[in-house]
RODO-2510 file (C-alpha; in nm, 4 decimals, decimal comma):
residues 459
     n   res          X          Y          Z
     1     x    -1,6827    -8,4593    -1,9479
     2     x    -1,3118    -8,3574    -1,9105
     3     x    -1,2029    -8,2660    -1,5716
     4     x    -1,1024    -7,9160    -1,5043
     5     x    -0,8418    -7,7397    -1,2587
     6     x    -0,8042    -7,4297    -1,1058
     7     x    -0,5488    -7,2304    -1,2433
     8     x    -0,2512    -7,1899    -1,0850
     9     x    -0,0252    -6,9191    -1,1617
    10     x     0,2540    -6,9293    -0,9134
    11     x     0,5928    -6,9363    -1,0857
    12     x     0,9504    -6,9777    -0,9474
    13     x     1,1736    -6,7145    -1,0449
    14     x     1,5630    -6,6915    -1,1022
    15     x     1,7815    -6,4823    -0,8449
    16     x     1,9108    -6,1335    -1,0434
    17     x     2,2386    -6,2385    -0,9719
    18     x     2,1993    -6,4844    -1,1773
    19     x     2,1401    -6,2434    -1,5100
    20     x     2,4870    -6,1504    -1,6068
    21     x     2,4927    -6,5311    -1,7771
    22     x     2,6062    -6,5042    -2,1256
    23     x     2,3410    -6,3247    -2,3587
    24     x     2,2130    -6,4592    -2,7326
    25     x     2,2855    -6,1313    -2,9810
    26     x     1,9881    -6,0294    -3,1808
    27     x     1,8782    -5,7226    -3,3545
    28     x     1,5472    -5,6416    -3,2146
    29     x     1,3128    -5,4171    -3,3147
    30     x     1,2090    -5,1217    -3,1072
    31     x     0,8132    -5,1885    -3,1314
    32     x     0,7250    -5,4905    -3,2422
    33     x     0,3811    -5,5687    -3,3323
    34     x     0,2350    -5,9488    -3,3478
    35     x     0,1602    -6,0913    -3,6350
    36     x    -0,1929    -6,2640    -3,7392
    37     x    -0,2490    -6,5624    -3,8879
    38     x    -0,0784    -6,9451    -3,8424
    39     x    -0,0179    -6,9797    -3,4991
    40     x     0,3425    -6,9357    -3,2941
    41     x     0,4350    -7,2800    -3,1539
    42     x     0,7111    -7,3831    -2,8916
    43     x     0,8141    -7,7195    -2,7642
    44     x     0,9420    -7,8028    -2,4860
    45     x     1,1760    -8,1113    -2,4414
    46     x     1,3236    -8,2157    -2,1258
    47     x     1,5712    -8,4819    -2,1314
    48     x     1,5639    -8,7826    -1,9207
    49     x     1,2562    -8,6044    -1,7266
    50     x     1,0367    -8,9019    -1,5735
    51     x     0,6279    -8,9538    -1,6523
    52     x     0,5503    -8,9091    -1,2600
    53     x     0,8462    -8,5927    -1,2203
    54     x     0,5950    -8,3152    -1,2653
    55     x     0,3349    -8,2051    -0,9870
    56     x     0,0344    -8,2357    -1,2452
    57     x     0,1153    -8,5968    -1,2886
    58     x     0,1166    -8,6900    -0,8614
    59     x     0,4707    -8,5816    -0,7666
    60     x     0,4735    -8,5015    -0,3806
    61     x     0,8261    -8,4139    -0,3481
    62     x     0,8902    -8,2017    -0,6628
    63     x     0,7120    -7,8674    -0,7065
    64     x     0,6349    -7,7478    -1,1066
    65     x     0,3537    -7,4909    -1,1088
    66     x     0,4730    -7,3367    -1,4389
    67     x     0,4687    -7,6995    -1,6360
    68     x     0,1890    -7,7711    -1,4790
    69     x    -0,0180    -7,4279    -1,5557
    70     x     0,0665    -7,5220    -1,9416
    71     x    -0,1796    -7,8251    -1,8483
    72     x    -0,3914    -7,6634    -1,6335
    73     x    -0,4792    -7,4148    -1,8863
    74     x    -0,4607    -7,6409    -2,1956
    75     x    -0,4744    -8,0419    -2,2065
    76     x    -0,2870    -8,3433    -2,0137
    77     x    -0,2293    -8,6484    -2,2331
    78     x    -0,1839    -8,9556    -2,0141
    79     x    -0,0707    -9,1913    -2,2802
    80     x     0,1821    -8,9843    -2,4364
    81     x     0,5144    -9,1545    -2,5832
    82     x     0,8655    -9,0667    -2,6752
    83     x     0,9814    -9,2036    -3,0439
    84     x     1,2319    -9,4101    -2,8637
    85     x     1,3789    -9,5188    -2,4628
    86     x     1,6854    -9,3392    -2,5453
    87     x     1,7968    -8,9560    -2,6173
    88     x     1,8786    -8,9190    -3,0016
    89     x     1,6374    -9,1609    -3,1331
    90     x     1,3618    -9,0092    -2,9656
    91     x     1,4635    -8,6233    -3,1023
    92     x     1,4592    -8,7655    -3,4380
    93     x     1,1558    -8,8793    -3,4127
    94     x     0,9795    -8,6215    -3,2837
    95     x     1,1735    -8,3685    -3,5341
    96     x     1,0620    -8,5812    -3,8419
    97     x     0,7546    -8,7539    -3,7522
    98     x     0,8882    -9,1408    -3,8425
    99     x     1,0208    -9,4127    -3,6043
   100     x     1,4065    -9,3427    -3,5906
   101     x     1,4909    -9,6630    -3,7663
   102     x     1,3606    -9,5327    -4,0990
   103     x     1,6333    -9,1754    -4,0719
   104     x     1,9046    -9,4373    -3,9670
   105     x     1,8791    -9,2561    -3,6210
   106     x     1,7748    -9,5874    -3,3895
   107     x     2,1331    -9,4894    -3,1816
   108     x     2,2708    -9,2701    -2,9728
   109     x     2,5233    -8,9962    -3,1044
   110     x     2,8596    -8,9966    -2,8886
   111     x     3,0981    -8,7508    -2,9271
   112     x     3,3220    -8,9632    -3,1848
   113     x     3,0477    -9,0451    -3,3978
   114     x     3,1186    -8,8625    -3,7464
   115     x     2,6912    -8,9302    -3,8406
   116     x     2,4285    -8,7665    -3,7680
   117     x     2,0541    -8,7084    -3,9093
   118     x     2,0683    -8,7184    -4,3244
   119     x     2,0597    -8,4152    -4,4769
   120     x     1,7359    -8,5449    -4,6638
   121     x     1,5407    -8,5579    -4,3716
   122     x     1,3027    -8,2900    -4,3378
   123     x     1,2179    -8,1559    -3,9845
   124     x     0,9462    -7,9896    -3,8095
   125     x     1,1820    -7,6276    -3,8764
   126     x     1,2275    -7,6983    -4,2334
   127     x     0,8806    -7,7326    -4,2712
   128     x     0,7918    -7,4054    -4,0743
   129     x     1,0682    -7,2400    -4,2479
   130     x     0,9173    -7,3331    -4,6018
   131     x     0,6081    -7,2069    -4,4798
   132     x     0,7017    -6,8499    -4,3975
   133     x     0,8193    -6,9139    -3,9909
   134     x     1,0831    -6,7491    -3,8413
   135     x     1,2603    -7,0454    -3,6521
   136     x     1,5316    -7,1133    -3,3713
   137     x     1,6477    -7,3659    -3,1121
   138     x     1,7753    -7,3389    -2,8224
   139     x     1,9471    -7,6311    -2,5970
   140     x     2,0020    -7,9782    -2,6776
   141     x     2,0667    -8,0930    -3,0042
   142     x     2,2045    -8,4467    -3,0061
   143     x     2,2103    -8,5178    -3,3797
   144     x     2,5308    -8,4992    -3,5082
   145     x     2,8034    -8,2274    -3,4825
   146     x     2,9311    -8,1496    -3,8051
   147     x     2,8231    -7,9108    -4,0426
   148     x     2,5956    -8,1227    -4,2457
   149     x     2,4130    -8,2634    -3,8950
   150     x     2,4291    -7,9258    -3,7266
   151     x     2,0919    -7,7128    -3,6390
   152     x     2,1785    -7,4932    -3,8685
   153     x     2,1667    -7,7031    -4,1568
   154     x     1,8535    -7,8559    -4,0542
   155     x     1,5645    -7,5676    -4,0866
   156     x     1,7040    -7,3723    -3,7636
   157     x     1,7823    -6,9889    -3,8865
   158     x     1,9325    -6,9921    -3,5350
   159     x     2,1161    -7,2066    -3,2495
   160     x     2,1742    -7,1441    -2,8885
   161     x     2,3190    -7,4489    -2,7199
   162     x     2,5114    -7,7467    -2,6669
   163     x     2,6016    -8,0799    -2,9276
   164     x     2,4855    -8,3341    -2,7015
   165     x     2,4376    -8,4915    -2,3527
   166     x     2,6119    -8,3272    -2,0878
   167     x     2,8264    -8,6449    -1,9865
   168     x     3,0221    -8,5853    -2,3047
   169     x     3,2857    -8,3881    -2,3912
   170     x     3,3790    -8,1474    -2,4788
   171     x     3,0559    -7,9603    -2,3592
   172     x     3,1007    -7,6141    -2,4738
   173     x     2,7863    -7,3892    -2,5301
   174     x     2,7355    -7,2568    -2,9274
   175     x     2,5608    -6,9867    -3,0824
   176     x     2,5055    -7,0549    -3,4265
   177     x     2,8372    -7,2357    -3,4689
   178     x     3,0624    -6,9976    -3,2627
   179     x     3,1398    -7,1312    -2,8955
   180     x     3,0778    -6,8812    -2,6306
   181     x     3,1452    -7,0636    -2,3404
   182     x     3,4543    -7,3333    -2,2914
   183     x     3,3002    -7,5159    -2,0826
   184     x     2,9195    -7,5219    -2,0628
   185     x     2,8609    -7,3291    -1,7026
   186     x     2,6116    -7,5918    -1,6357
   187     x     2,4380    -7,4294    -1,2784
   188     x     2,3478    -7,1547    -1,4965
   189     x     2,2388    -7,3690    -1,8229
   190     x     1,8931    -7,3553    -1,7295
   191     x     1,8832    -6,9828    -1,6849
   192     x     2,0524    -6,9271    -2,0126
   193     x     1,8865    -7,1226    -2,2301
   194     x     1,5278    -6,9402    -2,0590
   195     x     1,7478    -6,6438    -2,1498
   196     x     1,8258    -6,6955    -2,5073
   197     x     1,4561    -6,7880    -2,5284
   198     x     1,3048    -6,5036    -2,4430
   199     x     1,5206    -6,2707    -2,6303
   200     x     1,4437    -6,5033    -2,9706
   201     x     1,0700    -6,4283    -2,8758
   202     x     1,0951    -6,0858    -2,8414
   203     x     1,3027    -6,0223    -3,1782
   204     x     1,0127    -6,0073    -3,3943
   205     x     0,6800    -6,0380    -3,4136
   206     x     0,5920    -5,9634    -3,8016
   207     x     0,6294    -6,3672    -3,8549
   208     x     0,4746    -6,6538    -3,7034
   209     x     0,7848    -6,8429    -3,5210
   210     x     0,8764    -7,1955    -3,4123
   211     x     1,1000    -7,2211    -3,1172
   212     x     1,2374    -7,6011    -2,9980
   213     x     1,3941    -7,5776    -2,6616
   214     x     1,5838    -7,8719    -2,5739
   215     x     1,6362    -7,9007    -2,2279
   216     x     1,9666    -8,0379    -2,1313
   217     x     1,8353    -8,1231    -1,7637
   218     x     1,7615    -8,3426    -1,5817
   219     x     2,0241    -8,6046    -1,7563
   220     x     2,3197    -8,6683    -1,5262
   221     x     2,5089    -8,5292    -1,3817
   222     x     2,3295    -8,2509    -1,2351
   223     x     2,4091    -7,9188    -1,1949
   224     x     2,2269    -7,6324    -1,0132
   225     x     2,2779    -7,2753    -0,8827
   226     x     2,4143    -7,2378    -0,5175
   227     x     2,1211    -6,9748    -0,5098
   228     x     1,8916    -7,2892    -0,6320
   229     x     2,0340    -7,5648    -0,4086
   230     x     1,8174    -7,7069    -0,1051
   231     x     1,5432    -7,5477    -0,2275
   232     x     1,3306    -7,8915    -0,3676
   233     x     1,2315    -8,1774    -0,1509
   234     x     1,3758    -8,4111    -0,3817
   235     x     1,7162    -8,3123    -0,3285
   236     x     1,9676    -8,2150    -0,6671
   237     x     1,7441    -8,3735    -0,8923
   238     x     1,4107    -8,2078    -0,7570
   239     x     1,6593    -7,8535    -0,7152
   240     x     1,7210    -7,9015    -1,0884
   241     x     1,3929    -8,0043    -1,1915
   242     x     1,2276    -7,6589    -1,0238
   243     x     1,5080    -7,4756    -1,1580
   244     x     1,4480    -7,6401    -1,4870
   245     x     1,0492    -7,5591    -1,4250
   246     x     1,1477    -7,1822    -1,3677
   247     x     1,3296    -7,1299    -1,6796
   248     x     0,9762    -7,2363    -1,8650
   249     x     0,8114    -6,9764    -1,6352
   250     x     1,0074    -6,6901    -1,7484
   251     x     0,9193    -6,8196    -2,0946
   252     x     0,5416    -6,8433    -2,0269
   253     x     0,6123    -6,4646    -1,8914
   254     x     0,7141    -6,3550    -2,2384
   255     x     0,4361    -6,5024    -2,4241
   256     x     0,2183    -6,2809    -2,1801
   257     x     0,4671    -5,9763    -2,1707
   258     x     0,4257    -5,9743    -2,5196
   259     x     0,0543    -6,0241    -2,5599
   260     x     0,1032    -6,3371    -2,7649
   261     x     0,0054    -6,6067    -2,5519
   262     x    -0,3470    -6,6586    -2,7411
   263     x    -0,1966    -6,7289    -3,0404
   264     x     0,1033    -7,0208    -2,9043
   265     x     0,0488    -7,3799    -2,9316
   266     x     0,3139    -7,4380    -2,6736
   267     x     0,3862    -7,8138    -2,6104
   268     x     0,5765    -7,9847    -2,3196
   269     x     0,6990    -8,3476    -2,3156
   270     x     1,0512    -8,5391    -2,2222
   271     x     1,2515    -8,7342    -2,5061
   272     x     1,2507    -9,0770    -2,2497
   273     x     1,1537    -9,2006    -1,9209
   274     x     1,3515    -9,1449    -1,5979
   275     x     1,7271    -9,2422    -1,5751
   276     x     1,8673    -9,3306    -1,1928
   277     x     1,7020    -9,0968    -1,0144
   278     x     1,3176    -8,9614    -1,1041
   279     x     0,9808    -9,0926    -1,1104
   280     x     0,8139    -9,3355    -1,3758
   281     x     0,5214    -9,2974    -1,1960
   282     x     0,3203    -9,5760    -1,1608
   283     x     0,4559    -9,7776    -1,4544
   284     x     0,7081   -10,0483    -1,5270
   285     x     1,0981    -9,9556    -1,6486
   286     x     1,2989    -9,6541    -1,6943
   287     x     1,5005    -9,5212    -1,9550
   288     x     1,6674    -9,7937    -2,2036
   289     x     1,3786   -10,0490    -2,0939
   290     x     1,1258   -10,1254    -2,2992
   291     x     0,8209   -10,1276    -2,0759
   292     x     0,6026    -9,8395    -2,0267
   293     x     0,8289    -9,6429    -1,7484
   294     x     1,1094    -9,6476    -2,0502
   295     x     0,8638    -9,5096    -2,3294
   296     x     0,5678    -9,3150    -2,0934
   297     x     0,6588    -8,9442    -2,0779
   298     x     0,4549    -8,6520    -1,9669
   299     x     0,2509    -8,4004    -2,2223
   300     x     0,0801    -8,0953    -2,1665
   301     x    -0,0167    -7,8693    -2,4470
   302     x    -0,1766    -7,5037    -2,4154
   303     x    -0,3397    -7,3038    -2,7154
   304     x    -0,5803    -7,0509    -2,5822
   305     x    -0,9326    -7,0329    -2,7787
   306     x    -0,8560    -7,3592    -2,9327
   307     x    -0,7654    -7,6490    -2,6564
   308     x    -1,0457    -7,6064    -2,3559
   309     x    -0,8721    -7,5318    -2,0404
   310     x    -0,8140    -7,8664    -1,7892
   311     x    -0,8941    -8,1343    -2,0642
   312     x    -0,7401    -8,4626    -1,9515
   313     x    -0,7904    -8,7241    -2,2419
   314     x    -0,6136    -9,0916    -2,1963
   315     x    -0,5713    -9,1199    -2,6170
   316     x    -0,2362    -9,2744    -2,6984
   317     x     0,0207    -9,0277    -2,8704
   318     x     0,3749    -8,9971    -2,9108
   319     x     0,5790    -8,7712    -3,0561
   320     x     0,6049    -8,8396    -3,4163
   321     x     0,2860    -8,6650    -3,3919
   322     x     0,4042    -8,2862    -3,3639
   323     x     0,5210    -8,2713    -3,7082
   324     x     0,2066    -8,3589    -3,8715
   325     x     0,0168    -8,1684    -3,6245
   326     x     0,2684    -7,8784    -3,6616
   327     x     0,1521    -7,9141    -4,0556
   328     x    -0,1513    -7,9348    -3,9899
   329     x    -0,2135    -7,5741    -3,7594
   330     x     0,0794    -7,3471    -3,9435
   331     x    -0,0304    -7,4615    -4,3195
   332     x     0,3009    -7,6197    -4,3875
   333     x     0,3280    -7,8976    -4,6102
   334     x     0,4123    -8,2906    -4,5275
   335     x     0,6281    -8,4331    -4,7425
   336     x     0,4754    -8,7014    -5,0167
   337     x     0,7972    -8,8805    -5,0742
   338     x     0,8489    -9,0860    -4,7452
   339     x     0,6519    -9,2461    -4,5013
   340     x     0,5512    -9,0463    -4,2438
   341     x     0,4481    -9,2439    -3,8955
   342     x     0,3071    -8,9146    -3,6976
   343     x    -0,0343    -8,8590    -3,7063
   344     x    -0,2278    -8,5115    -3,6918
   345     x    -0,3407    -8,4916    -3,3026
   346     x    -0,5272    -8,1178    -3,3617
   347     x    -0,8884    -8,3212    -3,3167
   348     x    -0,7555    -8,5249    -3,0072
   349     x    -0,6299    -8,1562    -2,8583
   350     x    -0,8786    -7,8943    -2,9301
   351     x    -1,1981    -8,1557    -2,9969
   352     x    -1,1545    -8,4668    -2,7755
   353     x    -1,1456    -8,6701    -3,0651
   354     x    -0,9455    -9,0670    -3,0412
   355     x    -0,6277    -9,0831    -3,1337
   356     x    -0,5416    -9,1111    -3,5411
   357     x    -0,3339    -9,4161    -3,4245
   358     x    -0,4794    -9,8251    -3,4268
   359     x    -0,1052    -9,9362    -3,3446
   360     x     0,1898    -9,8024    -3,1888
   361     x     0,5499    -9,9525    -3,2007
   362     x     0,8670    -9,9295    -2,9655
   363     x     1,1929    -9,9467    -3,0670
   364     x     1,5144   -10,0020    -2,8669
   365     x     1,7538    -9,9367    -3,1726
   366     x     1,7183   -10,2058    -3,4416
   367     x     1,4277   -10,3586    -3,2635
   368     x     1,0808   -10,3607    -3,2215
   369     x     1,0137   -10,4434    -2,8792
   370     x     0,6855   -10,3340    -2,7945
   371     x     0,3445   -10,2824    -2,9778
   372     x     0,0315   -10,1517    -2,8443
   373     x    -0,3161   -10,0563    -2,9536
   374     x    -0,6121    -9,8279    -2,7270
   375     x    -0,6039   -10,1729    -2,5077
   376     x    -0,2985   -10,4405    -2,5122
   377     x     0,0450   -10,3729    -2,4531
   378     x     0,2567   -10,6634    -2,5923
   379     x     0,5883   -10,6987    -2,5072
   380     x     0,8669   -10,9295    -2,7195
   381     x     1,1586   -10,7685    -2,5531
   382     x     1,3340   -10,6889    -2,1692
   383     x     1,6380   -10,7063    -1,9941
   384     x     1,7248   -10,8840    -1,7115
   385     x     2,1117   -10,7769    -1,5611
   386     x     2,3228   -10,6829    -1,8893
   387     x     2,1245   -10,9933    -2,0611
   388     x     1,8951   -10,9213    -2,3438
   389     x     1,5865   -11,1496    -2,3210
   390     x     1,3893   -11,2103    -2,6645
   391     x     1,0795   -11,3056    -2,4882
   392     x     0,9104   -11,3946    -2,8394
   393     x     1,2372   -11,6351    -2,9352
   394     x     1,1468   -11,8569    -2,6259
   395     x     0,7719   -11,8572    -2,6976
   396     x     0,6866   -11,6260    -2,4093
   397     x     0,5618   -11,2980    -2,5406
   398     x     0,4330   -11,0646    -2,3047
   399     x     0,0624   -10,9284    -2,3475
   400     x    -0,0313   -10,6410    -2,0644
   401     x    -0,3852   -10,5171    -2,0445
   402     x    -0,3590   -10,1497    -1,9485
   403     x    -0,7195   -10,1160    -1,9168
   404     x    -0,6540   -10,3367    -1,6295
   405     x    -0,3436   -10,2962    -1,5323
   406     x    -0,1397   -10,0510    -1,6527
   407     x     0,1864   -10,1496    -1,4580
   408     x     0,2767   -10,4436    -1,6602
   409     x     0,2850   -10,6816    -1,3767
   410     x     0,0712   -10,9697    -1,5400
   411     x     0,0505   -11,0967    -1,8599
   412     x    -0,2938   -11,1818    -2,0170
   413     x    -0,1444   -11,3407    -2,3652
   414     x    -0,3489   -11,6787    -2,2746
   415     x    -0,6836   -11,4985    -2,2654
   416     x    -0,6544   -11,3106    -2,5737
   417     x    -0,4405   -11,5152    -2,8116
   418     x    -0,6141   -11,3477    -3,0846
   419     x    -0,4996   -10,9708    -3,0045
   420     x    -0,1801   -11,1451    -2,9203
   421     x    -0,1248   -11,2782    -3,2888
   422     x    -0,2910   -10,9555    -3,4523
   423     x     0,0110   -10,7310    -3,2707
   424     x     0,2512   -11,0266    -3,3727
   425     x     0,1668   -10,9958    -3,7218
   426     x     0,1781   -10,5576    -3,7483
   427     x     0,5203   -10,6327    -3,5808
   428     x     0,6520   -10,8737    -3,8323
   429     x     0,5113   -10,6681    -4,1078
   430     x     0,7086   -10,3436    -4,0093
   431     x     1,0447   -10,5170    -3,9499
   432     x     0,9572   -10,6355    -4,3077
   433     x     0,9847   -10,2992    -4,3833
   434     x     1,2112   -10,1851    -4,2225
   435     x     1,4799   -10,4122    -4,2453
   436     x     1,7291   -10,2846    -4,4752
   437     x     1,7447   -10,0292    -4,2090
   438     x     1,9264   -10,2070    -3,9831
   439     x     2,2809   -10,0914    -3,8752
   440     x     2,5118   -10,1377    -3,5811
   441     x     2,5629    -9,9271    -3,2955
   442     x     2,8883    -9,7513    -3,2353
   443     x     3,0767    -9,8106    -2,9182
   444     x     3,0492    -9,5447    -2,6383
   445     x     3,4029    -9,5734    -2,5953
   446     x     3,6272    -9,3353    -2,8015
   447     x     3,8495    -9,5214    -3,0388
   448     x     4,2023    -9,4649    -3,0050
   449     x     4,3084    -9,4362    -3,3892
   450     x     4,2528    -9,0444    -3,4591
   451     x     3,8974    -9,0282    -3,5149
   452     x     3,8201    -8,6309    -3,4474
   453     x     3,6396    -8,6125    -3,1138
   454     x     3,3454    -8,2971    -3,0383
   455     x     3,1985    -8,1039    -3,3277
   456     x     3,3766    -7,9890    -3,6330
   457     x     3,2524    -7,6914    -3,7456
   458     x     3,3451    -7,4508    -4,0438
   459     x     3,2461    -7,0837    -4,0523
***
């Protein structure tokens, strides 16, 4: 039986003096009525926002009744994974529903970089587009910052937000392709981005739409309101994560301003584990690791009349799985011509079905480091100091039993040889396949012979 909670409706709200932040322009209508038919569906992606961060998942310090009511009121997966332990890999994943390697997006994008995700990719919004949604993003994009990797070009019919992390610069926040503030005012990110969202709900109603808000918090360094500070018992990084959780509140507020709420899948997850400061929960690593902490991030999903209220289900997921579930709910179409990892979770949510996944896979960049099925973990990869240590090259791959213990303390690889071998051998056969993949990382450092730094945009 799944377990149930009491709702919990208590949301956090933004000072008014925080409301003369910078406005998205739309052209709204004057009475806009819903539509009927495929459903409206939002995700939510924090960045850098750690498994054990949110109050639904145990955190004592840090207080997040609106993530948590999307939970409460819809389903908790427990054994939900980002596509990758690091920020772009894992929004290409979850944008095109393959393992990053196979987009040539297994690294991260720094300001100097001049790629981005291919222009043949097809993502989530393309998809929704084709099939007759309205679509927008607002946030973090992270994929490139020309005009060929820009939201834009990539199924978005609109963009409020910023290129990438907000360590980089320059950070300047975009709409469309037009900067509107130089720099970011990151205390009041959070408020405009909940802003911009609202508005992009409330422009029309005649069309289904897909909204992807990107989160630039809680990634370092942080940044909060003076209104907002002192007001968490986790210090900055629990102010910012209950400023971050208010922002989704005034979203959740729209949905039920505008009597649409019934018909949203809305979907909340991170893109990685915790960075310096944040909660893995209970599990091993953190961001850029390859055990569980690194990979492990929360997911709550609400879709009234469909997913029963308070369902907790410990099914492995991760998000290559929204596109084909995105296909699956709106009517859109997967495309035939690539290999599409994702699976179709819509039993798991609204049924309690197992997950559509025997095997998982981890990648940090070029590698697979990790495979597990419903049981074994098996690790080939960690780091130890700035040393990379091939477990598998020395003979001393890692097998965890998360059935029994889920921290990845002690490995059971003597016991079960056979499990051990079967994980060996999917591993080998997807680096088979994956191999003329392979490319090098970029330096984080800027080099110092002209290359263009920040986006470059045309009209």
């Amino acid at each position: 039986m799944p377990l149930r909670f009491a709702r919990w409706t208590t949301a956090l709200m933004f000072c008014a003096a925080c409301a003369a932040s910078p406005a998205p322009t739309f052209t709204a209508q004057e009475k806009p009525t819903a539509h009927s038919g495929p459903p409206n569906i939002i995700i939510i992606l924090t960045d850098d926002l750690g498994w054990g961060d949110i109050s639904l998942n145990g955190s004592a310090l840090i207080k997040t009744p609106n993530i948590d009511r999307i939970g409460q009121e819809g389903i908790q997966l427990t054994d939900f994974y980002a596509g990758s332990n690091v920020c772009s890999p894992s929004r290409a994943a979850l944008l095109t529903g393959r393992y990053p390697i196979r987009s040539g997006m297994q690294h991260v994008i720094f300001p100097h970089s001049q790629d981005g995700l291919p222009e043949e990719e097809i993502t989530i919004s393309e998809m929704l587009k084709a099939a007759g949604y309205r679509t927008g993003m607002v946030g973090k994009w992270h994929l490139g910052h020309t005009d060929e990797h820009w939201p834009t070009n990539h199924g978005f019919d609109w963009f409020y937000g910023v290129a990438y992390s907000n360590d980089m610069t320059p950070f300047d926040l975009y709409e469309g392709k037009q900067i509107i503030e130089s720099p970011a005012d990151q205390p009041q990110l959070s408020l405009n981005y909940a802003n911009a969202a609202r508005e992009f709900i409330q422009e029309d109603r005649e069309k289904p739409f897909f909204l992807y808000y990107a989160e630039t918090f809680p990634h370092i360094p942080l940044f909060v309101s003076d209104e907002r500070s002192g007001t968490s018992e986790a210090g900055l990084y629990g102010d910012v994560v209950e400023t971050l959780d208010a922002g989704i509140g005034i979203l959740l507020d729209t949905l039920d301003s505008a009597d649409i709420s019934d018909n949203t899948l809305i979907i909340f997850t991170s893109d990685n584990g915790p960075w310096f400061e944040g909660s893995a929960g209970d599990f091993r690593g953190r961001k850029g690791e390859t055990h569980e902490g690194g990979f492990r991030v929360p997911f709550l999903a609400r879709w009234p009349r469909h997913i029963p209220a308070g369902t907790i289900s410990h099914e492995m997921a991760m998000n290559i799985d929204l596109l084909p579930t995105a296909a699956a709910i709106s009517g859109g179409t997967l495309p035939t011509d690539r290999i599409i990892d994702g699976r179709d979770l819509t039993d798991l949510l609204t049924a309690g079905a197992p997950s559509p996944h025997d095997l998982l896979f981890f990648f940090d960049g070029n590698d697979i480091v990790a495979a597990r099925d419903t049981r074994f973990r098996l690790v080939l990869n960690t780091f130890y100091r700035t040393i990379s240590v091939p477990f598998e090259y020395f003979g001393a791959a890692l097998l965890f039993d998360l059935e029994k213990d889920p921290q990845e303390s002690f490995s059971f690889i003597r016991e079960y040889p056979e499990d051990a071998d079967r994980l060996k051998s999917a591993v080998q056969a997807l680096r088979s396949e994956v191999s003329e993949n392979v490319k090098q990382p970029i330096s984080h450092l800027a080099p110092d012979d002209g290359t263009l730094i920040g986006p470059q945009l045309t009209e």
